[in-house]
N, C-alpha and C positions, 0 to 999 in steps of 0.2 A: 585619429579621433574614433575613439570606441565605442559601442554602444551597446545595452543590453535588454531587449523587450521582451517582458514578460505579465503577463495578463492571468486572470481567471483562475487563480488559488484556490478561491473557495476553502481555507483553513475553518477546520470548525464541522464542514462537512460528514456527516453519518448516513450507514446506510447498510441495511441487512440486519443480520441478527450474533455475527460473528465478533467476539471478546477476543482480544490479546491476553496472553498473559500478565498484564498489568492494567488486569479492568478497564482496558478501553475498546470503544468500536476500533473494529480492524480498518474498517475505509477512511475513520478519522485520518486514526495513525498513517496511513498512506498519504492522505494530503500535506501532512507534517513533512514525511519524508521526500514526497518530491522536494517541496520547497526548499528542506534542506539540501537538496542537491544540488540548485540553480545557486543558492549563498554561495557551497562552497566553490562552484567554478567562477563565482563572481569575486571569490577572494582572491584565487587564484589568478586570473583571469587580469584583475586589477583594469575592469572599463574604465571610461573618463565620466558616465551615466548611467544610471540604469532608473528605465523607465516602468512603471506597473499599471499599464491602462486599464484597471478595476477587476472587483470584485479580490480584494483581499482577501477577505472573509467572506462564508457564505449565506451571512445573517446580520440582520440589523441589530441584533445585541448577542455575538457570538458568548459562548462559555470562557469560563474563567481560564480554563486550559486552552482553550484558541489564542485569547490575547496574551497570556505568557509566552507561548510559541513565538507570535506574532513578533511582541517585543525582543525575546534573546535574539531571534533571526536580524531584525531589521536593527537591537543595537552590534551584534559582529561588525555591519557593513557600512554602522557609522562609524567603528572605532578603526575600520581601515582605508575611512576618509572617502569613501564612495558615497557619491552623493544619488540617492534614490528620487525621483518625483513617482509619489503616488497615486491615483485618483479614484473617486468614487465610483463604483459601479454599480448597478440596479438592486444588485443582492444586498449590498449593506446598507443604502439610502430610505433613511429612515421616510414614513408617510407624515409623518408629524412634525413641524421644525423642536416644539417643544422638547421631544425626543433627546436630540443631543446625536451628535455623531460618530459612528464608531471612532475614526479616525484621528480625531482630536487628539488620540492619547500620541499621537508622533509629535505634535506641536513642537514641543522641545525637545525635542532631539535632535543634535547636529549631523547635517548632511541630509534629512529628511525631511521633505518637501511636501506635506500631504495636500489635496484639493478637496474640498468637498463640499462650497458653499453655493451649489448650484447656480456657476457662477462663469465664464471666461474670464484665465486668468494668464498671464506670462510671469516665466521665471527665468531670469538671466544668469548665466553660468561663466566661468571664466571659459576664454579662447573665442570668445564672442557667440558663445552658444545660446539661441531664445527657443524654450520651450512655451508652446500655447497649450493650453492645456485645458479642457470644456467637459468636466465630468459631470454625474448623473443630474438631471433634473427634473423637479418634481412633475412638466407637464412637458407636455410636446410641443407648447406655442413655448416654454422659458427657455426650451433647450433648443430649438429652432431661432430666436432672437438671440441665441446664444453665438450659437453657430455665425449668424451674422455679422457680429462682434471683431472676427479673426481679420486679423492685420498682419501682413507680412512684415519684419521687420529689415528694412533695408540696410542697416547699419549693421547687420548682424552678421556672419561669416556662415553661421549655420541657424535653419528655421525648421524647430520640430513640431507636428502636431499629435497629441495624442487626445483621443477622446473613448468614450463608450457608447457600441450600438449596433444595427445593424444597416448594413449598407441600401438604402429605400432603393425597390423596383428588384432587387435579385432575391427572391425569394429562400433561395438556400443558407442565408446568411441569417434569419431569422431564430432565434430560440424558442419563436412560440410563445413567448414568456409576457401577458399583461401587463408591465411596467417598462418595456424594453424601446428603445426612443429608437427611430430611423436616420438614418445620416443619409444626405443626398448627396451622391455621388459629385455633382456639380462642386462639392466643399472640398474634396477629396485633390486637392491643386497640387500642378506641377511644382510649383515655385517652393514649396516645399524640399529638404532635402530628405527628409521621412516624415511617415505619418505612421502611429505606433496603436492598432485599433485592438479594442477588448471587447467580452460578447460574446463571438463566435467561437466555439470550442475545438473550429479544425485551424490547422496553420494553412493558412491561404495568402498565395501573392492577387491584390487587388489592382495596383498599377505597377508599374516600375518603381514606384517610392512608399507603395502603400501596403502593409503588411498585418492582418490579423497572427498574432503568434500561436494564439489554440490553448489550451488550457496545459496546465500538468499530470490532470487523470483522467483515466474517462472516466466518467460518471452514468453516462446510460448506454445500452446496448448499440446507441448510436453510433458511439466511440467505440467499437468491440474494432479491432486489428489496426487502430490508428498508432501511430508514432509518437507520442509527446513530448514537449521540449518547450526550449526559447526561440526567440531571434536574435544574432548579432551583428550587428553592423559596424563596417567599417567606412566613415563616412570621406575620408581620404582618397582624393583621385576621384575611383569607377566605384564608389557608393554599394561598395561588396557587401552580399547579406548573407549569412549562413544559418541552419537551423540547426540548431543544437539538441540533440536527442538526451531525456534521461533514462533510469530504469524507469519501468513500472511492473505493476501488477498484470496479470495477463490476465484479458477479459474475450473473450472468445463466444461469436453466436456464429452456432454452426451451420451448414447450410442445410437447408428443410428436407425430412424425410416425409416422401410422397408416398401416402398408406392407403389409399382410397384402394387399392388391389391386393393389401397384404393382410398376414390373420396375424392373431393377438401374437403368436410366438414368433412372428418374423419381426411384428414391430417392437417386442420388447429385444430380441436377438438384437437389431438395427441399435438401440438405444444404449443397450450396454457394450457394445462393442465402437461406439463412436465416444461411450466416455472413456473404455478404459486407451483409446488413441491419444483423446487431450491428458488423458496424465492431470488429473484433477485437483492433484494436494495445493492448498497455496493459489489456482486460480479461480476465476468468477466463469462461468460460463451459459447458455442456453439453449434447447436445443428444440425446435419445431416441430411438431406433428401436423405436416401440412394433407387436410381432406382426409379425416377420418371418421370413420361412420362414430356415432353416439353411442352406440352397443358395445363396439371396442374398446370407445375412450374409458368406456366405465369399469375396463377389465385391464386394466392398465396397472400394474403391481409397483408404486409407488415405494411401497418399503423397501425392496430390495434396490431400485434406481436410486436409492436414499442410500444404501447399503453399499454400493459400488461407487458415490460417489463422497463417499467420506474421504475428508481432506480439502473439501473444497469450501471455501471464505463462502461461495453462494452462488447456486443453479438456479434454472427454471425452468422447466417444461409447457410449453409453448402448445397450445395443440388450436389448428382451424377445424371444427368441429363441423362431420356435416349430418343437417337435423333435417328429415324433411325436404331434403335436396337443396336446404340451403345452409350456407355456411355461419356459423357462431363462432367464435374468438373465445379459449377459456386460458387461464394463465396459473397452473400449479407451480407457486414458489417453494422450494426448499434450500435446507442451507445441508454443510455435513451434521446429520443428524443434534438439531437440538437440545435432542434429549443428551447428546455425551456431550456439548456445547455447554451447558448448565453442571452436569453432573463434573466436569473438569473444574469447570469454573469454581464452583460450591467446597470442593476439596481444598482449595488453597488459602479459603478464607479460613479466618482463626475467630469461629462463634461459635456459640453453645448449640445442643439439639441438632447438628447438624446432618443427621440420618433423617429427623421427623419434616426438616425441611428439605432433603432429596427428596423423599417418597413423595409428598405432597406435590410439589415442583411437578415429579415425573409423571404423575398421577394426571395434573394440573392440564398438559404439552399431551400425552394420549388424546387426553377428550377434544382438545383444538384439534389436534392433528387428524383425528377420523370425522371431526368432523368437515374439515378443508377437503379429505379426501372424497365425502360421498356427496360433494356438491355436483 
């Protein structure tokens, strides 16, 4: 009896200022591509389930190009008779019922299971498998009355729960996130053969049956040198779990250089020499200027660290600034430069005037850009 858990897609997902060659954000395109890599081991693979404890998408009314993804992905997996249960997670649950839900649009499709009616629900599967299944809801008393709902099924060979949230009283399991419901450990039952939780973006063992899987990308510096994957379970015998790794993007925050003793030429040396170590083309990265006096920071030659780190999807330079003998927090984002970010892009489109709309563009990205700098 196989199983496959996977959570926290987030398809739809944007971020930075980096284009593909076919006009799209770069970090979309990466949330595409993991996903397509969990389908295709799950073709491969051939579970007897696969479960997606929320956050499908990263929006309550994703783009038109998210949910065509969404659909070719999730019809492959019907057409090779995998049965999916999906459920709601915080990201996509609309604040309004009138709204409508994303996920409706799986309704009819065979083998696809979605949940979304803020609601405890069971779904019975051949081999006597019962999934329970408690996705997002609108308050904390609905989703807690919810929770209360869960009934073990005794006739059943195998009992799954899957829900969305953070586990209440452990702090690390939190996103932070205003709309995100607590699950109390107490619900988190033995009697259970799994519990398949979404939410948290690291893969975490919670009990011996209880498993956050973690998302498929990192998405904030949080995530900078985590592993991403799924979970599989073999619920046969010793209830074997394994994490499955796939590619990703390399997201990298490096560890802080301490300047409070060094001059402008040792900390730009230190800066340029720790990017051209990460090999920057293709990854995301950032890098700290921890305790630097404000005189320095302000002589900090950003175009050229622009210039060395062309190739990279998107840096930051981090600096804890000290003012006064106390410390300020300032955050220079740059990408590989912009201006060739635009001026690439702009070339492959086929419009008229297309010189009078470079210059203006380049003209446009100068005046932001000095003026981010002389903040």
């Amino acid at each position: 009896m196989k199983i496959l858990h996977v959570a926290d897609t987030h398809l739809g997902y944007s971020a930075y200022r980096k284009i593909n060659e076919n006009g799209i954000n770069q970090r979309e395109e990466d949330t595409y591509d993991a996903f397509k890599q969990f389908v295709d081991y799950a073709i491969d693979s051939k579970p007897d389930l696969i479960i997606h404890a929320g956050d499908l998408f990263d929006s309550v009314r994703p783009t038109n190009r998210a949910i065509t993804f969404a659909i070719q992905q999730i019809l492959r997996l019907s057409r090779h008779a995998i049965p999916i249960v999906i459920i709601a997670g915080n990201h996509e649950h609309p604040k309004l019922k009138e709204t409508g839900h994303i996920l409706s649009i799986f309704n009819h499709i065979e083998h696809v299971y979605p949940i979304y009616n803020a609601k405890y629900e069971t779904i019975s599967f051949k081999d006597k498998i019962v999934v329970h299944a408690v996705p997002q809801c609108s308050t904390k008393e609905e989703f807690s009355k919810n929770l209360n709902k869960i009934k073990i099924d005794s006739s059943a060979d195998y009992n799954i729960l899957t829900t969305h949230g953070s586990v209440k009283s452990i702090k690390e399991f939190s996103m932070n996130e205003f709309d995100e419901l607590a699950i109390p450990i107490s619900f988190l039952k033995s009697d259970f053969d799994y519990i398949a939780l979404g939410h948290y973006h690291k893969y975490t063992k919670i009990l011996d049956n209880a498993f956050y899987s973690g998302s498929l990308e990192c998405f904030t510096f949080a995530d900078a040198g985590e592993q991403k994957g799924f979970v599989e379970i073999d619920l046969n015998g010793k209830n074997k779990h394994n994490f499955i790794p796939i590619k990703n993007r390399p997201m990298i925050d490096v560890r802080p250089i301490k300047c409070s003793d060094l001059s402008i030429h040792e900390i730009m040396k230190k800066i340029k020499e720790t990017i051209k170590e990460i090999e920057p083309k293709d990854k995301i990265f950032r890098i700290t200027l921890e305790d630097i006096p404000q005189h320095i920071y302000r002589s900090i030659d950003f175009s050229s660290i622009r210039e060395v780190s062309r190739g990279a999807v998107h840096y930051e330079i981090k600096a804890k600034v000290l003012k006064d003998g106390e410390l300020e927090s300032h955050e220079t984002t740059k990408i590989d430069s912009l201006m060739s970010e635009f001026t690439s892009f702009l070339k492959k489109q086929e419009i008229q005037e297309k010189d009078v709309l470079l210059k203006m563009g380049i003209d446009y990205i100068k005046k932001i850009e000095t003026k981010e700098e002389e903040k």
